[in-house]
N, C-alpha and C positions, 0 to 999 in steps of 0.2 A: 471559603473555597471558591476557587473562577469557573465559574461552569458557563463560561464562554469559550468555547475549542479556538486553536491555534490550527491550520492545517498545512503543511509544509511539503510540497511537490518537491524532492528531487529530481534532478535533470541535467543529465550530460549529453553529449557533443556524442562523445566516441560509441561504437554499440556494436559486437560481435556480428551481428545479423545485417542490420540496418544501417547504412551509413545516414548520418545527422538525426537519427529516429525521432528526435522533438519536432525538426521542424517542416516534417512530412505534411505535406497537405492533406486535408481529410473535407474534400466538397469544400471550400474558402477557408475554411481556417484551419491550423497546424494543429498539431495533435498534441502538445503543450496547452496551447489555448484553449482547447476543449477541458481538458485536466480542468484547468485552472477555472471557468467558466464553472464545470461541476462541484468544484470547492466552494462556491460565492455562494452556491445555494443553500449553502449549511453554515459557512460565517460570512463578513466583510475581511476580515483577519486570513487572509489564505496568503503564500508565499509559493514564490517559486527559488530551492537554493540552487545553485547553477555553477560549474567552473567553466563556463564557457563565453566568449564574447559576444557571440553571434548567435547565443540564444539569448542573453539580456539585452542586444541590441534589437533583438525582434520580439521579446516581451514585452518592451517600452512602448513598443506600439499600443497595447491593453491595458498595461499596468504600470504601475512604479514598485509594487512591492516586489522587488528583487531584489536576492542578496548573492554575493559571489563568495564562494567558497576554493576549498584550495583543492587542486588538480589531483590531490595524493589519496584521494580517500579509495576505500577497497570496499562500500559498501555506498547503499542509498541513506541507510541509517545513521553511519558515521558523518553524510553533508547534513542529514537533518539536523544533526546532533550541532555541527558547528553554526548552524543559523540559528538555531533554535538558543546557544549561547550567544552571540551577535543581537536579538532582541531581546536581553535582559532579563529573562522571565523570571517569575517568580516559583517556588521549586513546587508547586501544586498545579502548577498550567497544565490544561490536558492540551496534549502535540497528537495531531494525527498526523501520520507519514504515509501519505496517499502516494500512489507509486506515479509514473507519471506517462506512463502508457495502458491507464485502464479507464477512457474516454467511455463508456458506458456505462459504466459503475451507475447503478439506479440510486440517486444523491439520498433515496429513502434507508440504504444503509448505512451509509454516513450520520445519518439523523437517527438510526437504532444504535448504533455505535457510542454516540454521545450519551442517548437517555440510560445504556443499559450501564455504559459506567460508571455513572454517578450515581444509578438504582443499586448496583451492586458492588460497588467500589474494589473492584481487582486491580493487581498490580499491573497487568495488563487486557487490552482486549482488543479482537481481531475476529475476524466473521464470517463464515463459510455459508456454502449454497448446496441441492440436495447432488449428488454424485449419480453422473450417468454411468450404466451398463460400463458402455464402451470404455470407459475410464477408469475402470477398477483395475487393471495391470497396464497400466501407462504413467511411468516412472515419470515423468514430466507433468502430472497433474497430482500434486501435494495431496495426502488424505488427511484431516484430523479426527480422534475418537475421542467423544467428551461423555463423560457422566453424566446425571439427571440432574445437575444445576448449570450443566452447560461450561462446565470448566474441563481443558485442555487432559487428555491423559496420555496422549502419543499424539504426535505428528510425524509422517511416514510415505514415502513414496512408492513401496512392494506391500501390499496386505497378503505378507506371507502368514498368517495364524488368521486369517481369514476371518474379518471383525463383523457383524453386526450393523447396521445404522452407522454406517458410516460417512460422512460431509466431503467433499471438496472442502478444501480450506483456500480462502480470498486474502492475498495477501495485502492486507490493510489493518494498521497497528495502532493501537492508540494507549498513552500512558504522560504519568506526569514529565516533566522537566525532569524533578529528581529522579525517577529510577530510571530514566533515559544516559540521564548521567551516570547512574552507578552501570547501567548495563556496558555502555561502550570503554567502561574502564576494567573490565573483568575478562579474563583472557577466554577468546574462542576455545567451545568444547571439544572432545574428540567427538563426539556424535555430531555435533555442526558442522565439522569440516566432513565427515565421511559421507553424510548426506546432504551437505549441500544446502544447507537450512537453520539458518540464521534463531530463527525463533527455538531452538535447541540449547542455546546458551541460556536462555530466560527459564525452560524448564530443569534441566540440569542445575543451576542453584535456586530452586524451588521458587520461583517468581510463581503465581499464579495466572492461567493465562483463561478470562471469560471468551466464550464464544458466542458471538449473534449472528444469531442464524437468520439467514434471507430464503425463503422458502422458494422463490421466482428464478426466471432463467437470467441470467447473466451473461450480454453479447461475448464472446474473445477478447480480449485488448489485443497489442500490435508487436507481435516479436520478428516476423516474416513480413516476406513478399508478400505472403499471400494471404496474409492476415489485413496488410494494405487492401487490396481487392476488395476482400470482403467486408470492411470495416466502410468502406464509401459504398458497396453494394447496400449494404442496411441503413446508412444514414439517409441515401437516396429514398429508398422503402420506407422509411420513418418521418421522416422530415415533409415528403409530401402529402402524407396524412392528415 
């Protein structure tokens, strides 16, 4: 088995919110670069897949691992998946699919990510943090409910039946090549498309999905304005520490 990770940023151009949202500057460097900087800390093997020009022409500045994918995909998961076939793997490579606007991601869950996969070998695994007050009826902030070995039993954005120890769920993915493969070839569920939540199709034909839990706070990544603001407000704060 290769228990060296693969980590593969997607990244586009277009962004309902954000015009060009990768290559926003964040205090000197773009908010791709940061991504990617975050992934080096947990392998040399990190990638950025991209259908855009103008973000491989300003990756180049950092890196050379870029790979261009084709302009039609309807997810993050579907570029991963085509880069992730473009460097050859073998079908037990663990692929993280780091999303590519969550620049603060403490690289220590990336690093539980890895060890609790290969400790506990699930089809998949992805990692939540402890869920604020404020957050429990805010449709926009995913919950998941996991049992006492930390595997996935809903994920949900209304806690209408009102759960218990409930997570934030962090959306960062990690699984082999193969069931990456078998996943993007099985058609979206109705529960995924109603809610808007990808990782639905993995639980609907019974994939297994482990959870690591990060117990610490987790800055925002960058979907807004104003998330821009305050994502250089912190690094400002952080940085000259």
């Amino acid at each position: 088995m290769n228990d060296d990770p693969i980590i593969i940023i997607p990244s586009r151009e277009g962004s309902t919110r954000l015009s060009q949202k990768p290559l926003i500057d964040l205090n000197g460097k773009s908010l791709v670069q940061r991504v990617f900087e975050l992934a080096l800390k947990v392998t040399s093997k990190a990638y950025i897949a991209t259908d855009s020009i103008l973000i491989k022409s300003h990756a180049k500045e950092f890196t050379s691992n870029v790979i261009m994918t084709s302009d039609t995909h309807i997810s993050g998961t579907d570029r991963v998946y085509e880069a992730a076939t473009k460097l050859n793997l073998s079908p037990d490579q663990l692929i993280i699919n780091l999303q590519g606007d969550e620049p603060f991601l403490p690289s220590s869950i990336l690093k539980d990510i890895v060890n609790n996969y290969f400790t506990h070998s699930p089809d998949v695994i992805t990692a939540s943090q402890p869920l604020k007050s404020e957050d429990i009826n805010n449709p926009n902030c995913v919950k998941v409910l996991t049992n006492d070995k930390s595997q996935a039993i809903k994920f949900f954005r209304n806690d209408e039946d009102h759960h218990n120890n409930l997570d934030h769920h962090v959306g960062i993915y990690g699984y082999s090549y193969k069931t990456l493969n078998e996943f993007v070839n099985l058609e979206p569920t109705i529960n995924e498309l109603d809610l808007k939540l990808e990782q639905l199709r993995f639980m609907d034909n019974d994939y297994k999905i482990y959870v690591s839990k990060f117990y610490g706070h987790i800055q925002k990544g960058i979907d807004t304005d104003e998330d821009v603001i305050k994502a250089r407000n912190f690094l400002k704060i952080n940085e000259n520490q």
